[in-house]
C-alpha positions in Angstrom: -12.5 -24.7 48.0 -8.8 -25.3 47.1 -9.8 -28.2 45.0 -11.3 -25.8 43.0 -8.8 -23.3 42.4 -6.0 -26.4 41.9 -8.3 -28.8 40.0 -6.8 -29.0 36.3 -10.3 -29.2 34.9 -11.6 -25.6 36.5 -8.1 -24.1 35.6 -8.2 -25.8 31.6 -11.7 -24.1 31.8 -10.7 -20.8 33.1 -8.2 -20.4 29.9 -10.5 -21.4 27.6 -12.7 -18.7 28.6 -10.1 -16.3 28.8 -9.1 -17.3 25.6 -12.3 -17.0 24.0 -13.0 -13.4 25.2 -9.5 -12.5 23.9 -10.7 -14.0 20.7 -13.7 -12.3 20.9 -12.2 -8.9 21.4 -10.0 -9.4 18.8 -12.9 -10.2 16.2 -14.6 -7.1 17.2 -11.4 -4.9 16.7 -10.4 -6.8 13.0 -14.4 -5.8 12.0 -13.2 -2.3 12.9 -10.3 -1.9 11.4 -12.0 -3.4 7.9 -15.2 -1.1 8.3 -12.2 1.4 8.9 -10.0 0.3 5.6 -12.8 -0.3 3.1 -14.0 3.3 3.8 -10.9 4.6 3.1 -10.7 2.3 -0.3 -14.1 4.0 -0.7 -12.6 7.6 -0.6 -9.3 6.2 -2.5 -11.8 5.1 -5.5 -13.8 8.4 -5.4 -10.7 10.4 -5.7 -9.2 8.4 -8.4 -12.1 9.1 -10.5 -12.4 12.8 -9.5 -8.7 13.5 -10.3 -9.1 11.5 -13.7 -11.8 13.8 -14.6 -9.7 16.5 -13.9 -7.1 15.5 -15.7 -8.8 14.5 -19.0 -9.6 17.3 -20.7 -5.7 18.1 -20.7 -5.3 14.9 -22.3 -7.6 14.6 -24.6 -6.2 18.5 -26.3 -8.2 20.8 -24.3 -6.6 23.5 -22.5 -6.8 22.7 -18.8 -6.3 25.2 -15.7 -3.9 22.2 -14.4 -2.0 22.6 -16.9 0.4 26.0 -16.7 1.3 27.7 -19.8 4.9 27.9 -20.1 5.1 31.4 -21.4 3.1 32.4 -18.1 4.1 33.6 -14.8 5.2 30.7 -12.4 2.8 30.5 -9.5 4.2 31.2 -6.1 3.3 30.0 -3.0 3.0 32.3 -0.2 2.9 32.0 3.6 -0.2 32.1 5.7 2.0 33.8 8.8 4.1 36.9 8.3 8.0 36.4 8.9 9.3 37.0 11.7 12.1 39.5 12.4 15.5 37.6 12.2 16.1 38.8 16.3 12.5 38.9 17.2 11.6 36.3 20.3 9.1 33.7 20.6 6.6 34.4 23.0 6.3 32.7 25.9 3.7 30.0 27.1 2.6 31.3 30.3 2.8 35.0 31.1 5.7 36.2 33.5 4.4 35.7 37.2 1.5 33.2 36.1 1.5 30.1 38.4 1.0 27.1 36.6 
């Protein structure tokens, strides 16, 4: 039994396996990761072409929406929340009392 577990042979053998279910395992993750990455190039491409569709009618001397007039209002962006008072506290997490 102790040969076994000393013997260069069954120990050279053991790492090799190891090592080939680590390279395995790694494999599997890189096919991932490039399933993963060549959907995202996928999206990349689809927006590239919507957003140059978008944008050509403004180029091409047609009046475009993305496109602001200058004489026009400037747009404004609004919050979603409504402000809080400047000494107005922040709630708390857990009611007063409540065991957690």
């Amino acid at each position: 039994m102790l040969k076994r577990l000393f013997d260069p042979a069954a120990m050279y053998a053991h790492r090799l396996e190891t090592s080939l279910n680590e390279a395995r395992m790694a494999a599997f993750e890189h096919e991932n990761a490039a399933e993963h990455h060549a959907a995202l190039a996928r999206m990349y491409r689809q927006r590239i072409t919507r957003l140059e569709a978008e944008l050509a009618p403004a180029t091409a001397g047609i009046p475009s929406r993305l496109i602001l007039d200058p004489a026009g209002p400037i747009p404004r962006v609004t919050p979603l929340k409504k402000p809080r008072e400047p000494h107005q506290r922040m709630p708390a997490y857990l009611p007063q009392g409540a065991g957690g």
